[in-house]
C-alpha positions as CSV (number, residue, x, y, z in Angstrom):
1,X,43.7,-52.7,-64.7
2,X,41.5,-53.6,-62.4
3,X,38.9,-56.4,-62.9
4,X,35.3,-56.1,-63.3
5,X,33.9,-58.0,-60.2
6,X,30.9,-60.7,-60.5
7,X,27.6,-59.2,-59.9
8,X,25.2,-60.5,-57.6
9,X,22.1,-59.5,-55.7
10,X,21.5,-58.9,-52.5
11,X,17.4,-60.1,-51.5
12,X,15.9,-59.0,-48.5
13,X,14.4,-62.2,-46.5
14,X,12.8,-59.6,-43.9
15,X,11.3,-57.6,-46.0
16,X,10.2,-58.2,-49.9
17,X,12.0,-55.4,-52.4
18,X,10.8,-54.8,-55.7
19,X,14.0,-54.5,-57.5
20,X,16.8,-56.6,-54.9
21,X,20.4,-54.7,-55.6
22,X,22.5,-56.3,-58.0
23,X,26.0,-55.0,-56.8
24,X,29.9,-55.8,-57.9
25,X,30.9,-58.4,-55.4
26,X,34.5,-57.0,-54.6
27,X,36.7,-59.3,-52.3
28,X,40.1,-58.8,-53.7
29,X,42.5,-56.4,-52.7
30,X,42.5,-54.3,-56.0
31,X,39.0,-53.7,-56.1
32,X,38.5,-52.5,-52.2
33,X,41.1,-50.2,-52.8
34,X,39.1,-48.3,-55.8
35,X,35.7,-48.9,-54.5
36,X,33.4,-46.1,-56.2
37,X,36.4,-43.6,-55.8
38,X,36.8,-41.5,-59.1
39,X,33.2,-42.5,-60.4
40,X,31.0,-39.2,-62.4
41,X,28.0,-40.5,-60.7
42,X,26.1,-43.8,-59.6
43,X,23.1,-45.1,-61.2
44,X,20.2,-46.5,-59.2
45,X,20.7,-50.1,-59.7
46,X,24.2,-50.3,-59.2
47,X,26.7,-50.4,-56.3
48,X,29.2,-52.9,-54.7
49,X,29.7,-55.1,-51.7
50,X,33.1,-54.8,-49.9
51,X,33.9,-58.7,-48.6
52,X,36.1,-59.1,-45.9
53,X,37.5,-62.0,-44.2
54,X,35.9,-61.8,-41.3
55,X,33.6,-59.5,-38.8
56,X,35.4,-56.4,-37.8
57,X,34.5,-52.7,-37.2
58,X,37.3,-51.5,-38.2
59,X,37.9,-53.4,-41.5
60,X,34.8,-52.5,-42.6
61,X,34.8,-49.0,-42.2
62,X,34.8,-46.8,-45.1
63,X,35.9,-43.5,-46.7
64,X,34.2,-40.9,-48.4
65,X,37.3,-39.0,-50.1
66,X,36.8,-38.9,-54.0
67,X,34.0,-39.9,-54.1
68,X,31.8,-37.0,-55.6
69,X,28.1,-38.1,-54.2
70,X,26.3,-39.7,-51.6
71,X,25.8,-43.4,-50.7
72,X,23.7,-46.0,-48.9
73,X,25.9,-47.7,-46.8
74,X,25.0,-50.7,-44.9
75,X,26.8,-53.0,-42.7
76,X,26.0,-57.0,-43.1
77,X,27.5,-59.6,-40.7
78,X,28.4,-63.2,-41.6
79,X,25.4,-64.4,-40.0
80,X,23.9,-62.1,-43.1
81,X,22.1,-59.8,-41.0
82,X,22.0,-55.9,-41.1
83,X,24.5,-54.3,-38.3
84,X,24.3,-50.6,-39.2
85,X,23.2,-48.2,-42.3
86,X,24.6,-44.9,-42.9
87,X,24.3,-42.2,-45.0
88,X,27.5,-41.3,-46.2
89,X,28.2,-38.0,-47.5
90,X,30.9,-37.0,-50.1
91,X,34.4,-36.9,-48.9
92,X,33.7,-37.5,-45.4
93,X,36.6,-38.4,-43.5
94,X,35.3,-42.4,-42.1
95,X,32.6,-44.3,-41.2
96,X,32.1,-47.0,-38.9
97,X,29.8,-49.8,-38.6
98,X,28.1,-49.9,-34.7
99,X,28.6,-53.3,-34.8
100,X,31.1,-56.2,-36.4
101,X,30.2,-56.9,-40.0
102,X,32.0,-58.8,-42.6
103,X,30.2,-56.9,-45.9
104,X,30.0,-53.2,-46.5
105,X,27.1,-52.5,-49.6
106,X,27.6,-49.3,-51.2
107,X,24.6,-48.2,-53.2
108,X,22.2,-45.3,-54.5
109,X,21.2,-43.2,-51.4
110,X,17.7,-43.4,-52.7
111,X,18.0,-47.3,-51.8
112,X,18.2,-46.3,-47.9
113,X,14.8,-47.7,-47.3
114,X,15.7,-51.3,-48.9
115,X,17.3,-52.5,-45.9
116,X,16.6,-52.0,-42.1
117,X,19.1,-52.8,-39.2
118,X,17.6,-56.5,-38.2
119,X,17.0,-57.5,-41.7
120,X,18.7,-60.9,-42.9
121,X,19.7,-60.3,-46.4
122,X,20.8,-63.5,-49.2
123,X,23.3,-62.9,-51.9
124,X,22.5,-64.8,-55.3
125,X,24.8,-64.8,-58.2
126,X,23.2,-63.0,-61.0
């Protein structure tokens, strides 16, 4: 069984959000591995935030198989700034941030708007 990870938020510096996403905050192996794989559906307010151990394309990048809907994706480096954002569409083969990141957030797609590439985000312990 696989642990239920801390929540925290993620607040946009740049830009004031109303409601700042309050995401799983998944660094073990375990919990990368599942992701939102399996999952019926994916309420507004909820979401995770893939931790790796340091900036890469390539460990950051994601997949889309079994996972029945849609997602914000967005690509944070370790200097906590947005890289890339994405759509990601069910079952898609990969994606691939345009830049290194160390932190993939997985959220609602109607969230796309939160953050913009540029943005400097904070994570807070909820």
């Amino acid at each position: 069984m696989i642990p239920m990870p801390q929540i925290i938020s993620i607040t946009n510096l740049t830009k004031p959000i109303e409601q700042p996403a309050q995401v799983g905050y998944c660094d073990s192996f375990l919990c990368k591995l599942r992701g939102l794989m399996f999952r019926k559906r994916l309420a507004l307010n909820e979401g995770l935030l893939l931790v790796e151990k340091r900036d890469s394309r390539l460990d950051t990048s994601i997949h889309m198989f079994f996972v029945p809907f849609d997602l914000a994706v967005f690509w944070i480096n370790s200097e906590m700034a947005v890289v890339d954002k994405v759509i990601a569409k069910s079952w898609h083969p990969a994606y691939f941030p345009k830049a290194d990141a160390k932190f993939t957030l997985e959220i609602h797609p109607d969230r796309f708007g939160d953050y913009e590439i540029g943005d400097k985000v904070e994570f807070k312990n909820v």
